[in-house]
C-alpha positions as CSV (number, residue, x, y, z in Angstrom):
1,X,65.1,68.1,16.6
2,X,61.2,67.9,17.6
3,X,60.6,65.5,20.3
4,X,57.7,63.2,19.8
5,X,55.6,61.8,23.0
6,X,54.6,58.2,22.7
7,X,52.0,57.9,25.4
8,X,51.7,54.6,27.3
9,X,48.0,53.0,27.4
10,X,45.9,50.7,29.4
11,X,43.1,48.2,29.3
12,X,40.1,49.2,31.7
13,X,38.7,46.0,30.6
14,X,39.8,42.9,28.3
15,X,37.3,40.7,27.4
16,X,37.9,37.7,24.6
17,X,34.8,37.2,22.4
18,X,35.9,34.6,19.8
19,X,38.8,33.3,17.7
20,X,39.5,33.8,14.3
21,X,42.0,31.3,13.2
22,X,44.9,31.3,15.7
23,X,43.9,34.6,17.0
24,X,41.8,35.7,20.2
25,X,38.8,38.0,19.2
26,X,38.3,40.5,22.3
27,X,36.8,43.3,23.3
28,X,38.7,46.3,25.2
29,X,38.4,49.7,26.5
30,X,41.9,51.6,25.6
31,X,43.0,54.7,27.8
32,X,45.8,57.0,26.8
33,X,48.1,57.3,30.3
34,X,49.3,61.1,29.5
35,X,51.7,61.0,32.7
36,X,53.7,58.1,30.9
37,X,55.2,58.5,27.7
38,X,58.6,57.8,25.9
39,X,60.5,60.6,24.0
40,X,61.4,60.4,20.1
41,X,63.3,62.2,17.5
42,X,65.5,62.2,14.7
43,X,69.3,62.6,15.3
44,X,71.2,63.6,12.8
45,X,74.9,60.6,12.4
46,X,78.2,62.0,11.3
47,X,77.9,59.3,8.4
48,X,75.6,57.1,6.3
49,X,74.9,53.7,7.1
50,X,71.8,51.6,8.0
51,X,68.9,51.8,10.1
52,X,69.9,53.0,13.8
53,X,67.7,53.5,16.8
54,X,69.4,55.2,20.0
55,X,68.1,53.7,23.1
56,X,67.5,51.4,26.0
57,X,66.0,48.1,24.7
58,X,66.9,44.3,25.0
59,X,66.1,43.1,21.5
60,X,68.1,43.5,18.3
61,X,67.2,46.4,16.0
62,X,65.6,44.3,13.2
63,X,63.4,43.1,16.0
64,X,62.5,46.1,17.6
65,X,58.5,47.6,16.0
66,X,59.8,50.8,15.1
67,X,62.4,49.4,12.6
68,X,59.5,46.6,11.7
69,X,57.2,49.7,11.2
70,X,60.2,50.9,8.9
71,X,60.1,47.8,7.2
72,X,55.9,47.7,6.7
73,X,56.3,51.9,5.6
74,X,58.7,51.2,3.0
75,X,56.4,48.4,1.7
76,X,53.5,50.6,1.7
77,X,54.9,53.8,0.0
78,X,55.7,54.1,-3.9
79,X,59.1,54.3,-5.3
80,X,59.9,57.9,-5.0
81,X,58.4,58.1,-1.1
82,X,60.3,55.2,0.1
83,X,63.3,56.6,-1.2
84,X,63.1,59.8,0.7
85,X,62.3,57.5,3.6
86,X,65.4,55.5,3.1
87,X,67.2,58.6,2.3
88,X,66.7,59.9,5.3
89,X,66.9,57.3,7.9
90,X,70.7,57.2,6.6
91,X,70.9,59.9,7.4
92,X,68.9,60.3,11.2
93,X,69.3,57.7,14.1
94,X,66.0,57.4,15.9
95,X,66.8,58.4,19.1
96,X,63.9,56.8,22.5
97,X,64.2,57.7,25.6
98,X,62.5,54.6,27.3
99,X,59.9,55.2,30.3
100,X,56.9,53.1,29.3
101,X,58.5,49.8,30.7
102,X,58.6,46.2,28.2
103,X,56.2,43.4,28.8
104,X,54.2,45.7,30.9
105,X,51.0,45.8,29.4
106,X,51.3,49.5,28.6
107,X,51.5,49.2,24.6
108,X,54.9,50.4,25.0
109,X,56.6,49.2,22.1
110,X,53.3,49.7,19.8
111,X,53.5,53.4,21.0
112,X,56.7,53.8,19.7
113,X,55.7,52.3,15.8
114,X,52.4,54.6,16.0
115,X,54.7,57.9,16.8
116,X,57.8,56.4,14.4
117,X,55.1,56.6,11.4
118,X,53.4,59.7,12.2
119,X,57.0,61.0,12.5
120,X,57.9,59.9,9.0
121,X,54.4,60.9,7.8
122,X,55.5,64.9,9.1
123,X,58.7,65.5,8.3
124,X,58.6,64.0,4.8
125,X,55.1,65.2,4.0
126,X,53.6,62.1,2.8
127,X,50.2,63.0,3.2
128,X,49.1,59.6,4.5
129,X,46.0,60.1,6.5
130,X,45.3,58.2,9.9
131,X,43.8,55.3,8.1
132,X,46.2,54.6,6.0
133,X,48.9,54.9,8.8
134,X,47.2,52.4,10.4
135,X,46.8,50.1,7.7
136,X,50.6,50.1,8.4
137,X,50.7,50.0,11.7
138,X,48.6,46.9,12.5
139,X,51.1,44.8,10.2
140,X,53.4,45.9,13.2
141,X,51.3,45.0,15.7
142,X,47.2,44.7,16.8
143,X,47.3,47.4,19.2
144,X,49.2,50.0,17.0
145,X,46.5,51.4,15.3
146,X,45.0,52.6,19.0
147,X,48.2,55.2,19.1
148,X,47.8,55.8,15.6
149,X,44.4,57.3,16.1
150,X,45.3,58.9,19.5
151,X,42.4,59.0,21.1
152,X,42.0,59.5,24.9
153,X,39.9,56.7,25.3
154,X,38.2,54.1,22.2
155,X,36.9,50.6,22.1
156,X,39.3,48.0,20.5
157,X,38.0,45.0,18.6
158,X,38.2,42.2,16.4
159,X,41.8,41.3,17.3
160,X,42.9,44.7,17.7
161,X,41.9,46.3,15.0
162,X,39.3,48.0,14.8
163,X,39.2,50.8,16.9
164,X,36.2,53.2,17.5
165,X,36.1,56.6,20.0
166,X,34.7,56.3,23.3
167,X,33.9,59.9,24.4
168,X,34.8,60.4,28.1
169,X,37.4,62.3,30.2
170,X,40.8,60.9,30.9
171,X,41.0,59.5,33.8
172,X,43.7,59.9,36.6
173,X,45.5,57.0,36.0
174,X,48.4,55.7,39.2
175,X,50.4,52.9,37.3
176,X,52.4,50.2,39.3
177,X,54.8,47.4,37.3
178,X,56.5,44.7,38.9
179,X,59.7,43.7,37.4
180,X,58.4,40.1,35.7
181,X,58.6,39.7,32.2
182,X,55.6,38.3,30.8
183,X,55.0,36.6,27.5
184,X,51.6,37.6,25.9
185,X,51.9,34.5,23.6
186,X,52.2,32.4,26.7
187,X,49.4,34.1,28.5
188,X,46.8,33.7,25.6
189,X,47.9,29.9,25.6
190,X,46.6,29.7,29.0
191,X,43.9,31.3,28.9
192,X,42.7,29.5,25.8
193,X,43.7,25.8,27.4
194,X,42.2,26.6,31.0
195,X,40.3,29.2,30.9
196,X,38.4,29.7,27.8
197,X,34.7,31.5,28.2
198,X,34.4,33.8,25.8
199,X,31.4,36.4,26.3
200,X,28.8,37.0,24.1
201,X,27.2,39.7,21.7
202,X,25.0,41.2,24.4
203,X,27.4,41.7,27.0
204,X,29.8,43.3,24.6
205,X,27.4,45.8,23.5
206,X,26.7,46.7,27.0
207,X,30.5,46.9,27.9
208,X,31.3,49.4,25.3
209,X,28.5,51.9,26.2
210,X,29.8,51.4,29.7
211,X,32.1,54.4,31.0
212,X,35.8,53.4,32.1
213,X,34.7,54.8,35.9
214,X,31.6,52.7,36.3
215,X,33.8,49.5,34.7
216,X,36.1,50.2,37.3
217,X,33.7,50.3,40.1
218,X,31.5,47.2,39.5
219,X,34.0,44.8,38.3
220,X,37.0,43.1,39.9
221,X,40.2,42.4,38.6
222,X,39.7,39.6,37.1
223,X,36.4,40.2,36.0
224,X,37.5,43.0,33.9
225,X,40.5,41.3,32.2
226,X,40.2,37.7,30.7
227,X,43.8,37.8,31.1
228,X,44.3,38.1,34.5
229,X,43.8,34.7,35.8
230,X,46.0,32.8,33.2
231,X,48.7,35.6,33.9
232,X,48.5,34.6,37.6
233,X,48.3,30.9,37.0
234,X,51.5,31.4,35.0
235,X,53.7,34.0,37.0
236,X,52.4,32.7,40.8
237,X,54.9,35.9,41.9
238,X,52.5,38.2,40.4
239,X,49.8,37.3,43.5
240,X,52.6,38.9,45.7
241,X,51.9,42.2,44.0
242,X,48.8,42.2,43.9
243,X,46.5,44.9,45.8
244,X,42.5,45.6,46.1
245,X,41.4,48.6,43.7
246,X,44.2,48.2,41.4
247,X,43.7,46.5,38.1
248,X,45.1,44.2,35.4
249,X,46.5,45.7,32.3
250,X,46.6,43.9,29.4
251,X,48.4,40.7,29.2
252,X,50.7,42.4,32.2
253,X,52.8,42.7,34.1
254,X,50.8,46.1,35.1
255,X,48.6,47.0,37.7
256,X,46.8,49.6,37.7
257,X,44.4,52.0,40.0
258,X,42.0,55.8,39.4
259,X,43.5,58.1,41.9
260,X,40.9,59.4,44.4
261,X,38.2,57.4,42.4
């Protein structure tokens, strides 16, 4: 069967600008990391039986995004399209081969709903456009509609989802992970107890005009990423991996760097 790439992401900058509710407004310049990517496709079970994904991951099916962006799919389609869909994930196993790594800050696990749908969307010609695949996908998760899209590089707001092109070359992107699992929820908590300065209108606008090179040469670390104090305050190890000219993806645990920038 076709193999599907599922391309990894990360945040040149991450900036909160509000809350709505119990959520964290922000602002963020998405990349597409095209050297790092998982692997899907269907494969085809010797019998019928429920949903099955094929792969490395330490969570139960029913709580893994690509069965929950099963779940928000079959919500979304009529009748006669969700019972192809069922029809034929009883048919197919979704098989991942895993190389983005979990709690990362690479989008790893949204990247895998985003390519799940399109997948579905392709081989059972539903005609959704990338709109309304998103509309699915950002029940999964705030950053899904990013890989939906699959642009090489787009501003990201409101709480994820809203996304809009940026128009600039990919950038050479050297990738780093320690092996510390972070918890986003956790990190947000921080950062909203201890840390909470959210920017303002102007300096948004003038981020996303910005280029991710010149982001990357005027700001540090943690001036580019809200997150990356409150990560540190809550995972002290992570100051042990830390190195000048790399940066802070997401919530973590990723650092990141431009090769010969």
């Amino acid at each position: 069967m076709k193999l599907y790439k599922a391309y990894a992401k990360v945040n040149i900058f991450l900036k909160i600008t509000g809350m709505r509710g119990n959520y964290h407004e922000i602002i963020s310049r998405f990349m597409r990391v095209d050297t790092l990517y998982d692997e899907l496709s269907f494969d085809a079970k010797s019998s019928s039986d429920d949903f099955e994904i094929i792969g490395e991951f330490s969570c139960s099916t029913k709580q893994n995004t690509i069965y929950k962006a099963y779940e928000a799919l079959l919500e979304f389609l009529d009748d006669a399209s969700a019972s192809q869909l069922k029809n034929l994930m009883s048919r197919y196993a979704v098989y991942v081969k895993k190389n983005i790594p979990a709690f990362a800050g690479l989008g790893g696990g949204s990247s895998d709903a985003a390519t799940f749908l399109k997948m579905c969307n392709e081989v059972l010609h539903l005609g959704l456009n990338k709109n309304e695949l998103a509309l699915v996908g950002v029940k999964v998760g705030a950053d899904v509609p990013f890989f939906i899209y699959g642009y090489d590089s787009a501003n990201v707001s409101g709480i994820g989802e809203i996304v809009e092109e940026f128009k600039e070359n990919l950038l050479d992107i050297e990738i780093f992970t320690p092996k510390i699992e972070i918890s986003t929820p956790k990190v947000y908590t921080s950062y909203r107890e201890n840390f909470y300065n959210p920017i303002d209108g102007f300096e948004t606008d003038k981020l996303k005009k910005t280029s991710s090179l010149d982001i990357l040469k005027n700001m540090s670390a943690d001036e580019a990423n809200d997150l990356f104090k409150p990560a540190l305050a809550e995972y002290k190890e992570l100051k042990n991996y830390y190195k000048e000219e790399y940066y802070f993806s997401g919530s973590g645990s990723s650092f990141f760097r431009v090769k010969d920038a």
